[in-house]
N, C-alpha and C positions, 0 to 999 in steps of 0.2 A: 323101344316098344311104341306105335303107334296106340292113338288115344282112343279108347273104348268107343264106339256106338250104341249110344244109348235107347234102346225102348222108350214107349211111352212109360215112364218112371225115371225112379232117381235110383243107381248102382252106388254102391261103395264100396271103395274095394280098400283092402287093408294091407298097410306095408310093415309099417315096427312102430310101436311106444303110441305116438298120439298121431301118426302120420296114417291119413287114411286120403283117397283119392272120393269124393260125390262128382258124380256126371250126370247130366239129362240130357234131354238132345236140345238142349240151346247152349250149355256150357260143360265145363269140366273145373272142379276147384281142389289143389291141394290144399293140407292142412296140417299147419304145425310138422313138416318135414324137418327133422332130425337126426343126422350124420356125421358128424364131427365128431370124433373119439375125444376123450379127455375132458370133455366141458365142467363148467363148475371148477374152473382151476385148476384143471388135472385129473380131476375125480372119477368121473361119471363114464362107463363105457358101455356097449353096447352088450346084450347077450339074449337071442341068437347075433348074431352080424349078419346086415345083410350085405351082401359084397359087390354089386353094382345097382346102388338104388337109382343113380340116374336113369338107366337104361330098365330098369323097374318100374319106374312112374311114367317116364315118357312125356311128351308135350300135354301141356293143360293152360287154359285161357286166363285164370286166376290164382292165385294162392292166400290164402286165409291163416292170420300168425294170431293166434288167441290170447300170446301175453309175451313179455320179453324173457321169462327163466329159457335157458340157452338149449332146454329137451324141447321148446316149444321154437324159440327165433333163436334161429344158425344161421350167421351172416354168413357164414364163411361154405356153407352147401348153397345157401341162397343165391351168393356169387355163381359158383359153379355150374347152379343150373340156369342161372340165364346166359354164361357163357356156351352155354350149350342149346338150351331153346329161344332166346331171346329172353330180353327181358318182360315180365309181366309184371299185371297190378298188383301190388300187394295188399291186401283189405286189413284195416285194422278196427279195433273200436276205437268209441268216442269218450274217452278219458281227459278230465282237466283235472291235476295236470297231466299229461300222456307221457311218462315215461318210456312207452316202448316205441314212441314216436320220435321224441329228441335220442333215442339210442339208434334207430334206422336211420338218421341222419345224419348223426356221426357215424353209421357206417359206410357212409355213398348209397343209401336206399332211400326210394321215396318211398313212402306210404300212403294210400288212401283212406284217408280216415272214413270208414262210411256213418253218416251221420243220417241217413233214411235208407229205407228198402232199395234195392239196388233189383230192378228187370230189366230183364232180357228174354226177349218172347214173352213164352208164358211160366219161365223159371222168375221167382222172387228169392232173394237173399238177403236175411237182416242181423246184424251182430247186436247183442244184448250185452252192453256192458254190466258187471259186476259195479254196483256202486253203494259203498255204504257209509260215505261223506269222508271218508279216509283219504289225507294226502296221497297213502299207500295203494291205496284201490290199483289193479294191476289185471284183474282177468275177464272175459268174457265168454260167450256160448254164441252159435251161430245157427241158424233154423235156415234150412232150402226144402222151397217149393216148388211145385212142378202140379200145374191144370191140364190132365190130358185132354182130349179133344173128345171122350166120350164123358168129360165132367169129371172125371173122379179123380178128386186130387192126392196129392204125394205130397209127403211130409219127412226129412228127416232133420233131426235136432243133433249136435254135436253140442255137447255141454261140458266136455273135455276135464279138466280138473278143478273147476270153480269150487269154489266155496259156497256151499246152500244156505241160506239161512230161509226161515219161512216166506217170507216177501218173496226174495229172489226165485224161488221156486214156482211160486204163483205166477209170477211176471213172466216166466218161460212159457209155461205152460198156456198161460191166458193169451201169448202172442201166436205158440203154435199151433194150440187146440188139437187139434186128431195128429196126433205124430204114428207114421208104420215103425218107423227103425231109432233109435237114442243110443247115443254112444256118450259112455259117461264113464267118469273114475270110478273105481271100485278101492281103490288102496291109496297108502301114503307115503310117499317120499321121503320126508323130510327128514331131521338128523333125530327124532327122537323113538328110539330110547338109546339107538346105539352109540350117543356120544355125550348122553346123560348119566350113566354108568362106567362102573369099571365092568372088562370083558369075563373077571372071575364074579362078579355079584348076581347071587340069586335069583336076584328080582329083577334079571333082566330079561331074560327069555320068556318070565310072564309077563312083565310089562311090553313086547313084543307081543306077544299075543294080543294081551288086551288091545294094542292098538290095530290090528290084524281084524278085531271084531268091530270096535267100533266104529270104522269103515268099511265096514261091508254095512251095517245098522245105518249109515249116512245115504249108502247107496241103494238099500230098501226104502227109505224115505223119500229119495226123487224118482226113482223107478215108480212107486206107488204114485206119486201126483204126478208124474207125466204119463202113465197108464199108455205105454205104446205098447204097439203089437210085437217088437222086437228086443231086446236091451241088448247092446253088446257092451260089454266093461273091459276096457280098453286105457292107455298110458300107464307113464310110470316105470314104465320097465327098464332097467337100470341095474349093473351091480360096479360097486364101487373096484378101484383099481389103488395099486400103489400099496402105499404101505400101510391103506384103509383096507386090505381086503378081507384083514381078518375080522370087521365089521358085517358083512355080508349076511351071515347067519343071524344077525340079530336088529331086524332090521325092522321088522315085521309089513314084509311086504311080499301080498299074495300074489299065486299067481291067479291070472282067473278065471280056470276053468274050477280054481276053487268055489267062483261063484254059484254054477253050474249045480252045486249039492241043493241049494237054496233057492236059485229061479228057475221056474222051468219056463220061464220066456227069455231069457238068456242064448246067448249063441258067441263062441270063442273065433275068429276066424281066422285063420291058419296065416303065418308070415308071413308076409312078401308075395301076397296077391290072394289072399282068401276075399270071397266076393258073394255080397247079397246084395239083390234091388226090392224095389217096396211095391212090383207087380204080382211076384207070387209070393217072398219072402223067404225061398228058397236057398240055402246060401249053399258055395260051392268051397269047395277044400275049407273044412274047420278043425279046433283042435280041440280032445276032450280027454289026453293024459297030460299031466303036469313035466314039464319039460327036463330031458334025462338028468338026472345027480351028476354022474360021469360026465356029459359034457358041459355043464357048469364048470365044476374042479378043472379040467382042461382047459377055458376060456381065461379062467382067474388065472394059473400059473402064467397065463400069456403076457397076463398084464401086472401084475405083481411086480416087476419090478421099475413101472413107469414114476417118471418123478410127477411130483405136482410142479404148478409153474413157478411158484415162487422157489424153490430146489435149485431150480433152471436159472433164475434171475439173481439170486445174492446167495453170495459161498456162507459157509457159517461161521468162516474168519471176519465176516463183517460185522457180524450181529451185533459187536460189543461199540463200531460207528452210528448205530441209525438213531436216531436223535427223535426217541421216543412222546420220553415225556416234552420235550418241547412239544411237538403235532397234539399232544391229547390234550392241551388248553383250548386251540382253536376248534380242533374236532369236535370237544364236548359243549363246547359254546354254541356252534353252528348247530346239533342237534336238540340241543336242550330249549334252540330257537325253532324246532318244527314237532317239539313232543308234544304229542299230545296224552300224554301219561299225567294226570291231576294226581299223584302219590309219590311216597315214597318209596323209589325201589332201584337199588344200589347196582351196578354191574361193578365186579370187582378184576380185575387184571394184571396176574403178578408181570412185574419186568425183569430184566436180565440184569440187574445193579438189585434184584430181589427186596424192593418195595413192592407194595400192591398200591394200583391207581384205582384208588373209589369213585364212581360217577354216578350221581342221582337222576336218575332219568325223571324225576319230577319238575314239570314245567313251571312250576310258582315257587321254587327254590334257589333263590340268587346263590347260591354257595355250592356247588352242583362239583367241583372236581376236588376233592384231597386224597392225600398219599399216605398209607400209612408204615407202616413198620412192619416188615412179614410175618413177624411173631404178633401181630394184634387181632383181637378181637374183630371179626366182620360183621359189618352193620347188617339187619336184616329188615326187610324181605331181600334177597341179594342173588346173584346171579355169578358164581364163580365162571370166569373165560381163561380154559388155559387152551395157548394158541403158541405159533410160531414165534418168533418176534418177526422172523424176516415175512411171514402175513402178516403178522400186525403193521407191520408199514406200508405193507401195500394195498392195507384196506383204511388207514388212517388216509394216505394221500391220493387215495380212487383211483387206485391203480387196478383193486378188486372191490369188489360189493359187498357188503355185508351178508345181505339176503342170499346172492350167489354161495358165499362162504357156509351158511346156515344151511342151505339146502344140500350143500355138498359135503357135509358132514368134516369141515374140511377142522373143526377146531371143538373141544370138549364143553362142556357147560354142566357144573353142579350149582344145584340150586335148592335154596334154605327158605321158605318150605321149597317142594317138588310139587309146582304147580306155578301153569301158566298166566302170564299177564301178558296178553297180546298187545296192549298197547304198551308196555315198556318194551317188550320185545321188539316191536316196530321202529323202537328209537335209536336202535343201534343201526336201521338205514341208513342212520343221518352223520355217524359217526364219521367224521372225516373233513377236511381238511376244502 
């Protein structure tokens, strides 16, 4: 597909999840393109599919990766399409330390980190890092401008799935000022609730819900301070595979023409080329029924019986060789060196010789790893992890990511009380070897 010709304005055109194409007539930038089945370790597959996004997006002068989760940077489509249009810049934020930076370079990618506004003609492009003094800090938002020649400028913001807090909000907004179009998350990914619970308890499909509302409540919050003429709520889109699929239903993750009930400056725009620009606002091919039952269930049986990669990598006649508890001294040493968790708050890990490994994610704890007996008492505030073993080795020796693993719902967590410490939970980034 040759690359749009843009009007005086900025086009967007929409493909899947967080992959949208902006063009003006000085540039063309993707963003966050997304196509590797299985990411998250196996997990994570598409639904609709699109089934030749290459030939879908077509040549573009830029590509724009908002953070390293693998819905947003896919090395492995990224390859693909520069063996097919050449290779382009990749724009990243400016993160110290930059994670998704030292990971494009171990993949044979360079990155641009952009550290000022970036023009071209009379198109501007600025990434807004997420930063809130967090070694973890990981996401950012991107604002393109476009001054037509009769003055009247264009504005669209891509604020993708950051995390808002009040500051960060303002700092968008106060760099955009008059935005026509925002594309922003409306839901959540992550593994809670569906791997916080058992799949017969109660309180799970409410606690799915609740989390179903208080992200849309997130996404009235920036919609409202960025007051653009357009919203589209956009990423996310995802249903697990393997032998998570019977997770899917509880997941609490909308779709969003849900949104649609609630904003009426909202706009859905239809897979794999639904398209508005910020000249009339007029968008073309959208979608405003929630996507069929029937071919979900279809999609799933497809993928149900995919393994995850650890499945692929060690038989389960090994499990009783991996030399656990040796890796979890250094592991826990190495993260208890970058928590920043001031408390005490326990992750607990039963192993396959059925000890439980206790780790205090508190940084001023010189005593931070014991084992205890499986029939004992668990310390609390505590964070029960039951996992693989043959994952747990390959997120002890970075073979996987923790964060990856977490997003991918790829391991259970019960937890005493049922409430989050973000900064303990951040310490399990560190977990490993």
């Amino acid at each position: 597909m040759e690359k749009a010709v843009s009007k005086e304005a900025i086009s967007v055109r929409y493909i899947y999840s967080a992959c949208v194409i902006t063009t003006t007539p000085d540039l063309s930038i993707l963003h966050d393109p997304w196509f590797t089945e299985g990411i998250y370790d196996g997990s994570w597959f598409h639904f609709p599919k699109i089934e030749n996004p290459l030939e879908s997006i077509g040549d573009v002068d830029f590509i724009y990766v908002s953070h390293i989760h693998p819905d947003h940077y896919d090395s492995d489509f990224l390859k693909k399409y520069f063996e097919k249009y050449g290779v382009k810049k990749v724009l990243i934020a400016n993160h110290l330390p930059n994670h998704l930076a030292g990971k494009m370079r171990a993949d044979g990618i360079e990155p641009t980190i952009l550290t000022e506004k970036l023009t071209i003609g009379k198109t501007t492009v600025e990434i807004i890092p997420q930063k809130t003094g967090s070694i973890s800090d990981i996401d950012s938002a991107i604002i393109v401008k476009y001054q037509a020649t009769n003055d009247k400028k264009h504005c669209v913001v891509n604020a993708n799935d950051i995390i808002f807090d009040e500051e960060m909000r303002s700092q968008l907004k106060s760099v955009a000022n008059e935005v026509d179009i925002l594309l922003c998350g409306y839901t959540g990914a992550g593994p809670y609730p569906q791997t916080y619970f058992d799949t017969s308890n109660d309180k799970l499909l409410a606690e799915a819900n609740n989390k179903k509302l208080a992200f849309f409540e997130r996404y009235k919050t920036l919609v409202k301070t960025i007051n653009a003429k357009v919203n589209i709520p956009f990423a996310g889109k995802y249903i697990l595979g393997g032998k998570l699929v019977g997770l899917n239903d509880f997941r609490g993750v909308a779709d969003p023409v849900e949104v649609l009930e609630f904003d009426e400056k909202a706009v859905v725009l239809a897979d794999n080329g639904g398209e508005i620009d910020t000249d009339n606002l007029n968008p073309s091919r959208i979608r405003k029924e929630k996507y069929d039952e029937r071919e979900k269930i279809k999609r799933i049986q497809e993928i149900q019986t995919m393994r995850m990669d650890y499945e692929r990598l060690i038989a389960k006649e090994e499990i009783e060789q991996l030399p656990l508890k040796r890796l979890l001294f250094p592991a826990s040493r190495n993260a208890v060196s970058k928590s920043e968790c001031d408390e005490n708050y326990y992750f607990c890990i039963r192993l396959p010789n059925e000890q439980v490994a206790v780790i205090n994610a508190n940084k001023n704890e010189p005593k931070f790893l014991t084992f205890f007996d499986k029939s004992a008492a668990l310390p609390t505030p505590h964070s029960e992890i039951i996992i693989d073993p043959r994952y747990l080795f390959g997120l002890l020796t970075n073979v996987y990511h923790w964060n990856n693993a977490e997003v991918g719902s790829q391991y259970d967590t019960r937890r005493v009380p049922n409430s989050l410490n973000r900064k303990a939970q951040a310490f399990l980034n560190y977990l490993a070897i």
